[in-house]
C-alpha positions in Angstrom: 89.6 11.9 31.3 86.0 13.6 31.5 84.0 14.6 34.6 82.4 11.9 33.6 85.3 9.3 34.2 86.9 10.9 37.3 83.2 10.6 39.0 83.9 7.2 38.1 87.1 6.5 39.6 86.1 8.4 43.0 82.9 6.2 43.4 85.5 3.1 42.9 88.2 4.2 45.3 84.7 4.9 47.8 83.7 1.4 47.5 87.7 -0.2 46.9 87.6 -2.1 50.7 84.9 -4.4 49.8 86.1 -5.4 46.4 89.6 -6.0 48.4 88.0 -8.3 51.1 86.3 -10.3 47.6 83.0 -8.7 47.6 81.6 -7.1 45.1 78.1 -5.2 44.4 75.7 -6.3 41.6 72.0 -5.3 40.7 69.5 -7.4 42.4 68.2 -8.5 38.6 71.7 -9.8 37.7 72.4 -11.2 41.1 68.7 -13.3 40.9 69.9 -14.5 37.9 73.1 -16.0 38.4 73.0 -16.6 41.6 72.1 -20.4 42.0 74.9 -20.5 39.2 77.5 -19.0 41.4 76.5 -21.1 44.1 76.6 -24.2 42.8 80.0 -23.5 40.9 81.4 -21.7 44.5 82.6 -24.9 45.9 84.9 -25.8 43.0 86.7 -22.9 43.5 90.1 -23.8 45.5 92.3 -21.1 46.8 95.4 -23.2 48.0 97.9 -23.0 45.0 96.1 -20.0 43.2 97.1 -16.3 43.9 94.6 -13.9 41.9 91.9 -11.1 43.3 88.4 -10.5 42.4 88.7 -8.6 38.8 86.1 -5.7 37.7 86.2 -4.1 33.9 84.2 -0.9 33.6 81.5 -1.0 30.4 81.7 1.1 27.7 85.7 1.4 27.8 87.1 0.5 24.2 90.8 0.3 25.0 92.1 -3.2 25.6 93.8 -3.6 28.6 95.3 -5.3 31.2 92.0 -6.3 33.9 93.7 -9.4 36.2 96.3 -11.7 37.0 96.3 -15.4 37.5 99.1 -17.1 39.2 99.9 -20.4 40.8 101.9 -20.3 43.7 104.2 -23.2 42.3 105.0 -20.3 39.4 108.5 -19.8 40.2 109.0 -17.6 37.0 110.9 -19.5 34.9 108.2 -20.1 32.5 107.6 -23.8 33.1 103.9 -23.6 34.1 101.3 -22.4 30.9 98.0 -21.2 32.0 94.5 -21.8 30.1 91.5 -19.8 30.0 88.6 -21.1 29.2 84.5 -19.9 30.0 82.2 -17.2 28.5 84.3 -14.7 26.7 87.2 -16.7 26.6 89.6 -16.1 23.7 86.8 -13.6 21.9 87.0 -11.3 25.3 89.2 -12.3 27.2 92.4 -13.6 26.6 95.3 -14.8 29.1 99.2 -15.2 28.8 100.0 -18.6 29.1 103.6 -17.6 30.6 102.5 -14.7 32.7 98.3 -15.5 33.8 97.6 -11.7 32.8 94.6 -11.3 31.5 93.7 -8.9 29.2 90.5 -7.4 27.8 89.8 -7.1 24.0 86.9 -5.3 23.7 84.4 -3.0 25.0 82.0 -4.2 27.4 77.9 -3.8 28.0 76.9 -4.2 31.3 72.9 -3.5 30.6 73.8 -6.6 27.8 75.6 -9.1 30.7 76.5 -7.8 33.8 79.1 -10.6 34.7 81.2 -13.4 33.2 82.3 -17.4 34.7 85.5 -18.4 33.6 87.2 -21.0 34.5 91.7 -21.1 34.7 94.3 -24.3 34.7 97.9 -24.7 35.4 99.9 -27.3 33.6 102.9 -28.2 34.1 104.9 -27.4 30.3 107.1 -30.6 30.6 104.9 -33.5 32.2 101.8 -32.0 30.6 100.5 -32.6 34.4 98.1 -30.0 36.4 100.1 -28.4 39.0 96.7 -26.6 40.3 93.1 -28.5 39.9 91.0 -26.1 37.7 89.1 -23.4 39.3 86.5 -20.8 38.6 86.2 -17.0 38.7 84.1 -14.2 37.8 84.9 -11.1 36.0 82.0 -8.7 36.9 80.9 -5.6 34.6 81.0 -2.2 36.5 77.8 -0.2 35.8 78.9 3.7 34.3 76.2 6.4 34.0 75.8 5.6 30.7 72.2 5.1 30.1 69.0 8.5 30.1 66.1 7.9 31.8 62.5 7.1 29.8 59.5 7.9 30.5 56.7 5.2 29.6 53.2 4.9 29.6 52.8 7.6 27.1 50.8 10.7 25.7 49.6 11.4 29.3 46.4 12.9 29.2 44.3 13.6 31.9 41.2 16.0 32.7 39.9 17.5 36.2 36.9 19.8 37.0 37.1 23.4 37.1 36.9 25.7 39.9 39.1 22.5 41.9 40.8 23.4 45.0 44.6 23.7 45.7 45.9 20.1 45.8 44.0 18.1 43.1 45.4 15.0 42.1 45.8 14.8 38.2 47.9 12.4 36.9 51.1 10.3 37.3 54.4 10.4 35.4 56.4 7.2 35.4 60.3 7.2 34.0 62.7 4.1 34.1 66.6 4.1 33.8 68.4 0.9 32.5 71.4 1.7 35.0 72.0 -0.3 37.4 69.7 1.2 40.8 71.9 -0.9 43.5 75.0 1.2 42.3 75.5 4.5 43.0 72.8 7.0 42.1 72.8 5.8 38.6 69.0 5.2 38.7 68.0 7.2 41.0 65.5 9.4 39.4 63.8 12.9 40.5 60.3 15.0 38.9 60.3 18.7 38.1 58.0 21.1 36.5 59.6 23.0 33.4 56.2 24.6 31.9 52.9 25.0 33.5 53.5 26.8 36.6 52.1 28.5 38.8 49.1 26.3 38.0 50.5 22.5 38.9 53.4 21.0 40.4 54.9 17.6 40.1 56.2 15.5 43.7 59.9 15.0 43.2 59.9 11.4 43.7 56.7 10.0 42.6 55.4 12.2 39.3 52.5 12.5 40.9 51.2 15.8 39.7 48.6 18.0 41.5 47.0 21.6 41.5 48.7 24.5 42.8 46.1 27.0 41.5 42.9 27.3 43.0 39.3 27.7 41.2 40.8 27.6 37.8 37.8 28.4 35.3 37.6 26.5 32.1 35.6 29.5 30.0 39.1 31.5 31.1 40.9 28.5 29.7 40.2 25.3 29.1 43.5 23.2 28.2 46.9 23.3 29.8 50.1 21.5 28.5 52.5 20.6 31.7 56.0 19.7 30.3 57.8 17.1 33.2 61.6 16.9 33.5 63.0 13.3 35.0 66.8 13.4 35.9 68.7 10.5 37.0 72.3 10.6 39.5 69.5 12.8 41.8 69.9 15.4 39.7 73.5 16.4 40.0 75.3 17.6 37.3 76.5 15.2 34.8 73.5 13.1 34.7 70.7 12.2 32.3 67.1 13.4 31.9 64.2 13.2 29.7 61.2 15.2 29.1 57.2 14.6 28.5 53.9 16.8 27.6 51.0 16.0 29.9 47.7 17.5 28.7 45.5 18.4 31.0 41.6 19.8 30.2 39.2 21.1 32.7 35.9 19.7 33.0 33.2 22.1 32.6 30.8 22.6 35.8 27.6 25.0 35.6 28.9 28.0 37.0 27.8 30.7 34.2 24.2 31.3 33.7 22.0 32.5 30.0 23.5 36.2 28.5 21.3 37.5 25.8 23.1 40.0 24.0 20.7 42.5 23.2 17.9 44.3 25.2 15.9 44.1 22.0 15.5 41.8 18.9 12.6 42.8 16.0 11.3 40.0 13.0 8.6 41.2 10.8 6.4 39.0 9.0 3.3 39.3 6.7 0.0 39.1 7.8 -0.6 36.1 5.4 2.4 33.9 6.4 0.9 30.6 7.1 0.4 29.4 11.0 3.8 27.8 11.5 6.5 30.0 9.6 9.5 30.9 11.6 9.9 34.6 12.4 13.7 34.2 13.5 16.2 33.1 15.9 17.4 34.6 19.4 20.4 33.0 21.4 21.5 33.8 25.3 25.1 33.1 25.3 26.7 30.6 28.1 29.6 29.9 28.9 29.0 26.7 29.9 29.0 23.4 27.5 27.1 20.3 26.8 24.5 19.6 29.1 25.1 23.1 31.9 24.5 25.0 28.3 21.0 23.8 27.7 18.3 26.3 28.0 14.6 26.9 27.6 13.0 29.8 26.4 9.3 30.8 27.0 7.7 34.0 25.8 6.4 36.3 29.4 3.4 38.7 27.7 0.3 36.3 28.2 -1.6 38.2 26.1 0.2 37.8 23.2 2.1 34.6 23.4 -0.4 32.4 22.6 -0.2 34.5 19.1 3.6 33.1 18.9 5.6 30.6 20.3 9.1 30.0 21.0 11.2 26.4 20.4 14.9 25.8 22.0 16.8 24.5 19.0 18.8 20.9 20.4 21.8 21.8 18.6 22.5 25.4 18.8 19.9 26.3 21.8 18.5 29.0 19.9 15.7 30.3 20.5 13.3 29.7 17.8 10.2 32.0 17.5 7.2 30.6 15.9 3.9 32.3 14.5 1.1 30.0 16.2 -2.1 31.9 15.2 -3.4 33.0 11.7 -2.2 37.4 11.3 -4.3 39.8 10.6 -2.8 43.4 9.4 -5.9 45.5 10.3 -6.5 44.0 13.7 -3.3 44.3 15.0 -0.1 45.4 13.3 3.0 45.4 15.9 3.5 43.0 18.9 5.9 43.6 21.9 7.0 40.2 24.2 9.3 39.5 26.5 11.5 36.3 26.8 13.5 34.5 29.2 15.7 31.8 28.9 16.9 29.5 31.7 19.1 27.0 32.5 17.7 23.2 32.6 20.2 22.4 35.1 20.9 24.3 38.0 23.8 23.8 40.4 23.6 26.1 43.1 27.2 24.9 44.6 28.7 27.8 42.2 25.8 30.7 41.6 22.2 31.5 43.1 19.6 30.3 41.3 18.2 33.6 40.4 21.7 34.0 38.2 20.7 31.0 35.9 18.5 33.1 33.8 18.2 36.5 31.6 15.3 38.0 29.7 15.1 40.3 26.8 12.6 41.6 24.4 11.8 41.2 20.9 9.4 43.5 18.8 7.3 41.9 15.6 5.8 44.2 13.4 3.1 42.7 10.5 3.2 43.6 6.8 0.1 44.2 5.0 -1.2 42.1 2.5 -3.7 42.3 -0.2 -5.9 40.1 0.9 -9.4 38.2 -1.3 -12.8 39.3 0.0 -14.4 37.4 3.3 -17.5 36.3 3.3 -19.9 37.0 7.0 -20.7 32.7 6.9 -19.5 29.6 5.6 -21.0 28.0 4.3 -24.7 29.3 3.8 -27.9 26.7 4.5 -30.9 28.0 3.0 -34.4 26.6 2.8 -36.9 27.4 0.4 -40.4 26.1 -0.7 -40.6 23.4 -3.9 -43.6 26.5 -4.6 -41.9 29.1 -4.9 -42.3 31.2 -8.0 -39.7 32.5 -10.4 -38.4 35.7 -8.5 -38.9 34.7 -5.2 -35.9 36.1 -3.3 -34.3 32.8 -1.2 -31.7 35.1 0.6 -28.7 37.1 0.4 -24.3 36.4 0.7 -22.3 38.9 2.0 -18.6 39.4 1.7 -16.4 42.2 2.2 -12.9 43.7 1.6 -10.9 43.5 4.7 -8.1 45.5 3.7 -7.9 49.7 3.9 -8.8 50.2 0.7 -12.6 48.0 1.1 -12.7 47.7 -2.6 -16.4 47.3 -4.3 -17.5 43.5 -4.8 -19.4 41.7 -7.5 -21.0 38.7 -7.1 -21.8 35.3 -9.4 -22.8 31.5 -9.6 -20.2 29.1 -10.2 -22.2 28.0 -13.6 -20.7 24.2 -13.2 -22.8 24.3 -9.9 -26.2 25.3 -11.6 -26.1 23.7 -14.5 -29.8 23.7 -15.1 -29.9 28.2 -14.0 -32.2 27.3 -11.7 -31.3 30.2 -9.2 -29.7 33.6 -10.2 -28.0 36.4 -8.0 -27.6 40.3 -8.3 -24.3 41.1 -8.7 -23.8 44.1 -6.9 -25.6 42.4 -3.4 -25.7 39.2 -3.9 -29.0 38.6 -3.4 -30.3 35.1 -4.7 -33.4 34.7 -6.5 -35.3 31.9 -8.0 -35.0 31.4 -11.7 -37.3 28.7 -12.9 -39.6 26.2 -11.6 -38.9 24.1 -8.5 -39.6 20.5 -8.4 -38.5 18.7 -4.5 -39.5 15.4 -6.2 -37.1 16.0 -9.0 -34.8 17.5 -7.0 -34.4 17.9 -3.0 -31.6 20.4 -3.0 -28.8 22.4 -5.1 -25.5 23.2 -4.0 -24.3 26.4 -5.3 -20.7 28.1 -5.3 -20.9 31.8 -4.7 -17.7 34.1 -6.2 -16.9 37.4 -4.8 -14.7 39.1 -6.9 -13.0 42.5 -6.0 -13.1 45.5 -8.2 -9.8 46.3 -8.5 -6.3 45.4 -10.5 -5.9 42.1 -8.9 -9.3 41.1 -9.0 -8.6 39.1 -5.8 -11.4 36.8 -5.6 -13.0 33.7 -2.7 -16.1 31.6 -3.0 -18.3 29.9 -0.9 -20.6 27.1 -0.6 -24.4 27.6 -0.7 -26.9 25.1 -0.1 -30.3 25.3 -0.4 -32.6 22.8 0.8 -36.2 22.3 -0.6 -39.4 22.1 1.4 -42.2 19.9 0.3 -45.5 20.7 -0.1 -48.6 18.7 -1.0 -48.7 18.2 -4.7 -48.9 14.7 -5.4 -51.7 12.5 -5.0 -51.1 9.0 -3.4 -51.2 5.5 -5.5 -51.4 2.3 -4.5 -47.9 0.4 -4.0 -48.8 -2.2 -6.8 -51.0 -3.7 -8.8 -53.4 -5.8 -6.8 -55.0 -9.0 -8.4 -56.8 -10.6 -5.5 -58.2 -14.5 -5.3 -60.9 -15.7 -3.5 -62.5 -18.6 -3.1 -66.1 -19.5 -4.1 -66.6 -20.8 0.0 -65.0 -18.2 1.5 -66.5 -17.1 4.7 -68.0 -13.6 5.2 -65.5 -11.7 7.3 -62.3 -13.3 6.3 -59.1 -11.6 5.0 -58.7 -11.7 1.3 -55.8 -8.5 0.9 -53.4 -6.0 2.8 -53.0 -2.8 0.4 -51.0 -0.2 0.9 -50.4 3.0 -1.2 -47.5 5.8 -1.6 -46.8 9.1 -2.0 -44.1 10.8 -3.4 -44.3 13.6 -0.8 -42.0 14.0 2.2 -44.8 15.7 5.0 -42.9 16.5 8.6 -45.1 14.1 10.0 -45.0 11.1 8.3 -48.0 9.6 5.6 -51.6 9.6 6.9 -53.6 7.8 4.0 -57.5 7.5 4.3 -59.0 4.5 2.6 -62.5 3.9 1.2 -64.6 2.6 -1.4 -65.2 5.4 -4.5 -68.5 6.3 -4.4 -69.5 6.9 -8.0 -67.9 4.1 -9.0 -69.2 0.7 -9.6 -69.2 -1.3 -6.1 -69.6 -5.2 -5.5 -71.8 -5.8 -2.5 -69.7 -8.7 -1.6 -66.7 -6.6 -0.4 -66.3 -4.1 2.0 -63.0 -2.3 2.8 -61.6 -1.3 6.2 -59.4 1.6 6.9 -56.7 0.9 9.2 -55.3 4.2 9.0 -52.0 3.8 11.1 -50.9 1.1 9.3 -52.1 2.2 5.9 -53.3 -0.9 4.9 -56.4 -1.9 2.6 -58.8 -5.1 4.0 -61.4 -7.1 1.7 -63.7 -8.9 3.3 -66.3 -11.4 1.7 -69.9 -10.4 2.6 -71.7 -12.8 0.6 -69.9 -15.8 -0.6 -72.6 -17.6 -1.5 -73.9 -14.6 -4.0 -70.3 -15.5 -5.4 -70.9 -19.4 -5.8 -74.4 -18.3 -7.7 -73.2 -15.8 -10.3 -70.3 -18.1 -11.0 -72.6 -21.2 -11.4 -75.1 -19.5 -13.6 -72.6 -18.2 -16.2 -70.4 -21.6 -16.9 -70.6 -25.0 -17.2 -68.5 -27.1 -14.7 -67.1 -30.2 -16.1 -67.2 -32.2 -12.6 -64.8 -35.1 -11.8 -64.7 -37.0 -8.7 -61.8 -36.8 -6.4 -60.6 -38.6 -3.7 -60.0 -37.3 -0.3 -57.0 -34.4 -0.7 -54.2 -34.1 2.2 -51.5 -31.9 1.8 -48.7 -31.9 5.2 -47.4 -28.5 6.7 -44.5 -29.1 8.6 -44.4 -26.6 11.8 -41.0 -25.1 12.4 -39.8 -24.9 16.2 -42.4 -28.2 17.4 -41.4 -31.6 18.0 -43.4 -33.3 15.3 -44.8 -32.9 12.0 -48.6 -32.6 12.1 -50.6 -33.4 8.9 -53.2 -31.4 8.2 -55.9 -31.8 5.0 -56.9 -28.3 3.4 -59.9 -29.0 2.4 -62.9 -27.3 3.1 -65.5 -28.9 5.9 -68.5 -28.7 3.9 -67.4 -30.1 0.4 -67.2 -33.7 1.3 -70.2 -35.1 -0.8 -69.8 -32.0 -3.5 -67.9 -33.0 -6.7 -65.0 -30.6 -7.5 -63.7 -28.9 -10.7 -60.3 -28.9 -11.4 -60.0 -25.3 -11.6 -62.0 -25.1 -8.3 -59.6 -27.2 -6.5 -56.2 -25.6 -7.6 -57.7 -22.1 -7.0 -58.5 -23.6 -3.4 -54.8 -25.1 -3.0 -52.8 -22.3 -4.2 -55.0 -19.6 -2.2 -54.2 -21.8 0.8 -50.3 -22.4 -0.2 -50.1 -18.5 -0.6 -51.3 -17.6 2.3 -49.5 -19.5 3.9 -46.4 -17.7 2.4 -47.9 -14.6 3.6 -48.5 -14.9 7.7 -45.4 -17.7 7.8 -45.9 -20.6 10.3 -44.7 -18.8 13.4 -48.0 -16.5 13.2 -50.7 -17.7 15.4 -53.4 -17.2 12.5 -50.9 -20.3 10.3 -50.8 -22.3 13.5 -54.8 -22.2 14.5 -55.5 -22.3 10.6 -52.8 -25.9 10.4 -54.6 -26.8 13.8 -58.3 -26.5 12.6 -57.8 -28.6 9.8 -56.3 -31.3 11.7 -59.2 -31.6 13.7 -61.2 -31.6 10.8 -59.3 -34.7 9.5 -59.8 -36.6 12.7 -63.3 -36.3 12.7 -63.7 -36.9 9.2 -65.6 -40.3 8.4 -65.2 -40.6 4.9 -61.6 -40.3 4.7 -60.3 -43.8 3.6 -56.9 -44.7 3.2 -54.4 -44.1 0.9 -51.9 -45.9 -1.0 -49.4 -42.7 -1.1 -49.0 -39.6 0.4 -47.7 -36.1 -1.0 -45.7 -33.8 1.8 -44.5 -30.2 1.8 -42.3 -28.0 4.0 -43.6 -24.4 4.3 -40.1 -22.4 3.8 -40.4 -19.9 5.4 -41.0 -15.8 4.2 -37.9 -13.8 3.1 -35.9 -16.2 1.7 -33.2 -15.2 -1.0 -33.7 -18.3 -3.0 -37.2 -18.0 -3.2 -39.2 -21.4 -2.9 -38.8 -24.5 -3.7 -41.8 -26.5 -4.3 -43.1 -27.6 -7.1 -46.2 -26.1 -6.5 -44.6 -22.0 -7.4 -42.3 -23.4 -10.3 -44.0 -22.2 -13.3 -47.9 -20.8 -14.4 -49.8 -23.0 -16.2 -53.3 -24.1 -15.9 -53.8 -28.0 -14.0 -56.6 -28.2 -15.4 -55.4 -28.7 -19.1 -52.0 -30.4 -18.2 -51.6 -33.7 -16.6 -48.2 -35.3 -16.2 -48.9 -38.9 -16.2 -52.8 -40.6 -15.3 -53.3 -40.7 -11.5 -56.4 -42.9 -12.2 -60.5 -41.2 -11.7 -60.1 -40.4 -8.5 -57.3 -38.6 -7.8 -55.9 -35.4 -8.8 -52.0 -35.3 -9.3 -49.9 -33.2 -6.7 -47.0 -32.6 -9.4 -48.3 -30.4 -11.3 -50.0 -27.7 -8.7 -48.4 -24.8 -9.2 -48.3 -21.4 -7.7 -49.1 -18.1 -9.0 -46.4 -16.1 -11.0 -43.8 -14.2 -9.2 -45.5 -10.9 -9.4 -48.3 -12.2 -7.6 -47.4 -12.0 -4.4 -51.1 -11.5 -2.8 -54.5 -13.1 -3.7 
């Protein structure tokens, strides 16, 4: 027999006066579970007649064996009475002499599988095949062995707690089961030790709860631990069962470690024509710390010369990043000397002063030298110069120079695809720029020239430059008139009136604007029936009739006027902008009993038509010329009635389309052309037309 065993049998003989007085100790699952089956069965059972004790079989024991004995108290041994057996297990477990009632047990038993069986025993009388005992019920119950390790469940545990915790920390908690029976002996009864990760944790004995027993424990010192738990069942005496887990448990970082540069001094070079932008290096001040307590911000401290770099905190590493933010230049400055700090962006003063969260250094930047092109003193050059000048005429001089120490000689030219025509040359050695040929502002206002500046040397480094030079005007072109006036007039016209606006141009550009004098030309041939009147400002030309009668004569005594009667004309303006349509007759006052020539009459239409095209019908001269000639045509007695009437729209002045009436559709002469015969009084309307389309003033 093992310890194992005899532990057994003690525990048993412990217990023995309650299984002799019937009772008998189950687990509180198996006992909710067949308890309402006990119960109701209970009252079947009948003692009188029956002689047998409550019968227990240990589990896990293989050997068959006697476990019981059932006897009828009518059993006077000589073999008359057979027993039955019948119930869970019966025959397969259990089995029963039918002489005897000793039951026996066949094999081994699992009380984690069924913890108890019902079985139910009859005594029959061998001869009369008659019951000598009603039938009645038992229990064989399963005892419960140590036979079973504990478990631990809910696993990996991992857990994670702040460093720099006090003593006493709660971390995590370990849960183990044991399928043994917990109502029986210490079984189940479980208890928590530490086997690795002392001094630092410790684990309560009863619960698994496991807590810090190391104070301030500093995750850059280290960051992970791995706690190995021991659960033993029986209380941990000797002979029981345990089991083992790994609890992992990481610190938390917390910002207890400020920025650590390495060195007290970093250099970078970098060449003085490295473009605005480049990245000199990188500088890094180590911490400790991770995630967000490691981010940092550097800034450069020498105010004098930071603006010439800058410095960038990289997101990823939180490196320092410096930055060339101003153009380089070797022979102004060749070596630079800053300082830098870098800081923490969060500061948590519960672990360090605030002072602690940051560190400075200093980095040292020397610049390379480069050969560098020639510079020119301005760009770009704006030059002025008279359209007079003669060939020679110095216009002014470029200047560009060698910046570097060895202030190599320059040579200057003229890009030739920018003076095409050689209008200007330069002296190569100074770069002065002279005129070379004859100006012209009206032909041309102003060249743009590319000056090169080449160096004399192996490289021939070279830059260019943009010259303009602007033209000045001087007087050297006479005016002209804007067009070519043709002028009408009227044989009637009154002395006084407007017959032209003229204008004239020059192709001069003066500071001030045009001034143009008009007059007649003295040495020329001049009617005496025009004058002309300078208006000076507005640069316009005015004819005026003086004598229009003079006119009428000349015209009269040099042809021969084929006269034809005509009735009374009317031709209708309509006024834009007024509520109704007046209609006014253009005809003249004083040529009611005079017969009229064809020719006379169209001239006397179309220079009324066009001038009416000139001043439009908003202008008060159109509206007290339309006026006048209604009057006229109220007062007039001899104008009869007529069977039709002919009305026109004045347009208006600017339109795109240009007009519309029939009168200004072509040139042709009404006085040979008739459309159809309007009878010998009348002249047809149709066929009045207006003055081509270059004459556009009368």
């Amino acid at each position: 027999m093992d310890n194992c065993s005899a532990l057994h049998v003690l525990l048993m003989i412990s217990i023995m006066p309650g299984w002799l007085g019937g009772d008998f100790i189950i687990s509180k699952k198996q006992h909710e579970i067949r308890s309402s089956e006990i119960s109701r069965r209970s009252h079947l059972r009948v003692r009188r007649g029956w002689i047998w004790s409550q019968i227990f079989v240990e589990e896990e024991d293989p050997t068959p064996r006697k476990i019981g004995q059932l006897k009828s108290d009518y059993d006077t041994g000589d073999f008359t009475i057979k027993y039955i057996l019948s119930g869970e297990g019966a025959s397969e477990i259990f089995k029963i002499d039918e002489y005897t009632g000793d039951i026996y047990l066949s094999q081994r038993l699992d009380r984690e599988l069924k913890p108890f069986y019902i079985l139910q025993a009859q005594a029959i009388n061998r001869s009369s095949k008659q019951p000598v005992e009603p039938e009645s019920e038992f229990i064989i119950k399963v005892q419960d062995i140590n036979d079973n390790a504990p478990e631990f469940i809910n696993e990996p545990y991992v857990s994670s707690i702040p460093e720099m915790c006090p003593t006493g920390t709660t971390v995590i908690q370990v849960t183990a089961t044991d399928a043994d029976d917990p109502m029986f002996g210490n079984n189940a009864k479980l208890i928590y030790s530490i086997l690795e990760g002392e001094p630092y944790f410790s684990v309560e004995p009863k619960t698994g709860i496991i807590v810090t027993s190391w104070p301030n424990m500093d995750r850059e010192a280290r960051e992970t631990y791995l706690v190995v738990v021991q659960v033993k069942d029986m209380l941990g005496l000797t002979g029981g069962y345990s089991a083992t887990t790994t609890v992992t448990i990481s610190l938390m970082d917390v910002n207890d470690n400020g920025p650590t540069f390495q060195h007290n001094l970093y250099t970078f070079a970098i060449s003085e024509s490295a473009p605005v932008g480049t990245t000199l290096g990188r500088i890094m001040a180590d911490d400790g710390d991770v995630g967000l307590n490691a981010k940092m911000n550097y800034s450069l401290e020498d105010l004098e010369e930071s603006s010439t770099f800058t410095i960038q905190t990289d997101p990823d590493t939180q490196e320092g990043i410096v930055i060339l933010a101003q153009p380089l230049d070797y022979e102004t400055k060749r070596r630079f000397v800053i300082a830098v700090e870098a800081i923490n962006e969060n500061i948590d003063t519960r672990f360090m002063s605030a002072y602690e969260f940051r560190d400075r250094t200093t980095i040292k930047i020397t610049v390379t030298n480069v050969d560098e092109p020639p510079i020119f003193y301005e760009t770009p050059y704006n030059w002025k110069v008279l359209e007079s000048a003669q060939i020679g005429t110095q216009v002014g001089t470029v200047y560009a120079k060698d910046t570097d120490t060895t202030n190599n000689a320059i040579r200057y030219s003229i890009l030739k695809s920018s003076d095409t025509r050689q209008m200007f040359k330069i002296d190569p050695s100074n770069g002065t720029v002279y005129v070379a040929n004859l100006l012209d502002r009206e032909t041309a206002a102003w060249y743009n020239l590319t000056i090169d500046a080449r160096e004399n040397s192996d490289e021939q480094l070279s830059s260019s430059v943009s010259l303009h030079i602007t033209l000045l005007d001087i007087n050297d072109n006479v005016p002209t008139l804007s067009q070519d006036y043709q002028p009408y007039v009227c044989e009637d016209t009154q002395a006084g009136e407007l017959i032209e606006l003229i204008s004239a141009t020059d192709a001069d550009d003066p500071v001030d604007g045009h001034h143009f004098y008009f007059s007649m030309i003295p040495d020329k041939h001049i009617n005496p029936n025009f004058t002309i009147r300078d208006n000076q400002v507005l640069s316009t030309l005015m004819l005026a009739v003086r004598k229009y009668k003079t006119l009428r004569q000349e015209k009269m005594a040099t042809q021969e006027l084929e006269t034809v009667e005509f009735s009374e004309k009317i031709l209708s303006f309509a006024i834009p902008d007024t509520e109704s349509t007046q209609t006014v007759p253009l005809r003249h006052p004083r040529r009611r009993d005079r017969k009229l020539c064809r020719e006379e009459v169209t001239t006397s239409i179309r220079m009324s038509l066009r001038h009416s095209h000139l001043i439009g019908p908003e202008d008060t001269v159109f509206q007290q010329f339309i006026m006048d000639r209604l009057a006229e045509a109220d007062e007039d007695p001899y104008v009869p009635p007529f069977d039709c009437m002919h009305t026109y729209t004045f347009e208006g002045t600017g339109s795109v389309t240009g007009s519309l009436s029939s009168l200004e559709s072509a040139i042709f002469d009404p006085c040979m052309i008739q459309t159809h015969d309007a009878g010998p009084h009348l002249l047809p309307l149709s066929p009045w037309l207006g003055a081509a389309a270059d004459e556009t003033s009368f």
